[in-house]
One Martini backbone bead per residue (centre of mass of N, CA, C, O) as a GRO file, in nm:
protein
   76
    1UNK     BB    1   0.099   0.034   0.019
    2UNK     BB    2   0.030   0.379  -0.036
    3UNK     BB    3   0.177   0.639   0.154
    4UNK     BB    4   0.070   0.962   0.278
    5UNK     BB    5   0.285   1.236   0.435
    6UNK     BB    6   0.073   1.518   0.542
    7UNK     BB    7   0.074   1.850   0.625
    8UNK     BB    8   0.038   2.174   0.690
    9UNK     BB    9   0.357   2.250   0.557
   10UNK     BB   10   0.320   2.200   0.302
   11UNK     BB   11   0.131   2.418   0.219
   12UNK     BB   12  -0.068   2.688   0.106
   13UNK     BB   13  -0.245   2.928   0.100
   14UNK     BB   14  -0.177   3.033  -0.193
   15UNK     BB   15  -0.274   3.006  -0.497
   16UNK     BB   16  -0.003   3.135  -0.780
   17UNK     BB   17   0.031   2.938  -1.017
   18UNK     BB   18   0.058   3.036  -1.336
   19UNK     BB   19  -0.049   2.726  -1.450
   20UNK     BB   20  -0.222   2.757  -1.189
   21UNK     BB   21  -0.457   2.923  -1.115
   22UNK     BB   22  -0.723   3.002  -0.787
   23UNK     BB   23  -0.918   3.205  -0.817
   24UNK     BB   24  -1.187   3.339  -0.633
   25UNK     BB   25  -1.414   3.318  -0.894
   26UNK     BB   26  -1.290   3.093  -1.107
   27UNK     BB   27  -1.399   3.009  -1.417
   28UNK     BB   28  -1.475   2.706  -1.640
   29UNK     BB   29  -1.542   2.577  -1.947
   30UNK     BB   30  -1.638   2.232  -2.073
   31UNK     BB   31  -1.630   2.042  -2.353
   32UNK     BB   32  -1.794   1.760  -2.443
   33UNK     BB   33  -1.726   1.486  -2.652
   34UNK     BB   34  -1.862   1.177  -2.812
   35UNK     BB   35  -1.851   0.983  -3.056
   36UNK     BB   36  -2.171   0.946  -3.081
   37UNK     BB   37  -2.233   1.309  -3.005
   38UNK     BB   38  -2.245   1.387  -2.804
   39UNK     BB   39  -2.318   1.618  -2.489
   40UNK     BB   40  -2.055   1.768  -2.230
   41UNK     BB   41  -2.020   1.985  -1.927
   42UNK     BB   42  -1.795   2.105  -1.780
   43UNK     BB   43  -1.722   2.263  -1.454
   44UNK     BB   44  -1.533   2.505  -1.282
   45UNK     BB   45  -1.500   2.642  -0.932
   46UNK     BB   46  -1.389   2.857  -0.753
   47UNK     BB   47  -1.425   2.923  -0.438
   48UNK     BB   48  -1.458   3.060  -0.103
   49UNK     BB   49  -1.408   2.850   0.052
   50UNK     BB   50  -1.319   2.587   0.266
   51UNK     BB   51  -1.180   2.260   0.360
   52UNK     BB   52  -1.136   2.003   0.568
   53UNK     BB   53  -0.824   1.746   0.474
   54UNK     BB   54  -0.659   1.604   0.744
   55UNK     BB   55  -0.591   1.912   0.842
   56UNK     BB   56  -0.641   2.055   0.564
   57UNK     BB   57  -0.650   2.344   0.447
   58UNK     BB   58  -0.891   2.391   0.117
   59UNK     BB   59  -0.967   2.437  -0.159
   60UNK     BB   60  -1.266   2.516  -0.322
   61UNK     BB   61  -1.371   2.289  -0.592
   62UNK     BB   62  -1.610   2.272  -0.838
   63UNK     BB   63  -1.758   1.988  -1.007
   64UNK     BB   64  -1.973   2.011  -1.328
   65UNK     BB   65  -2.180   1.772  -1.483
   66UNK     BB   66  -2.353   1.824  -1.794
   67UNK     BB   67  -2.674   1.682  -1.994
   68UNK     BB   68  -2.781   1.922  -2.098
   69UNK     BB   69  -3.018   1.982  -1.790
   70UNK     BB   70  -2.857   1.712  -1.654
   71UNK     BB   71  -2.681   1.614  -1.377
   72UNK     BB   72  -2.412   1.373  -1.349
   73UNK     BB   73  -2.187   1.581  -1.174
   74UNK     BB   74  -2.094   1.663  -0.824
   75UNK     BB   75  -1.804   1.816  -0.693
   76UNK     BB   76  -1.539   1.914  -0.440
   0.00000   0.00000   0.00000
């Protein structure tokens, strides 16, 4: 089994990577195509909340999938 071991001094207040910036109220829309002409929107939200994850305040990042206008996919 592979495990880490993660403390909150790994982690950073603001994540400012211009490769991946996350700032709070930045949003994305993916559209999705399947083979077979389908199609569904992936939708991206950095949030203003924050989550404590094993003892680490983080980023909330809300990931919504959907088709025509059905929820697929709703994920924090």
């Amino acid at each position: 089994m592979y495990r880490v071991n993660l403390t909150s001094a790994d982690f950073v207040e603001v994540v400012d990577n211009p490769y991946f910036p996350l700032p709070a109220g930045a949003k994305w829309e993916y559209e999705i195509r399947e083979a077979n002409g389908s199609k569904q929107t992936d939708t991206l939200e950095v949030l203003k909340d924050k989550h404590t994850v094993n003892g680490v305040q983080a980023m909330a990042v809300r990931d919504t999938v959907s088709s025509g206008n059905q929820i697929v996919e709703d994920t924090f």
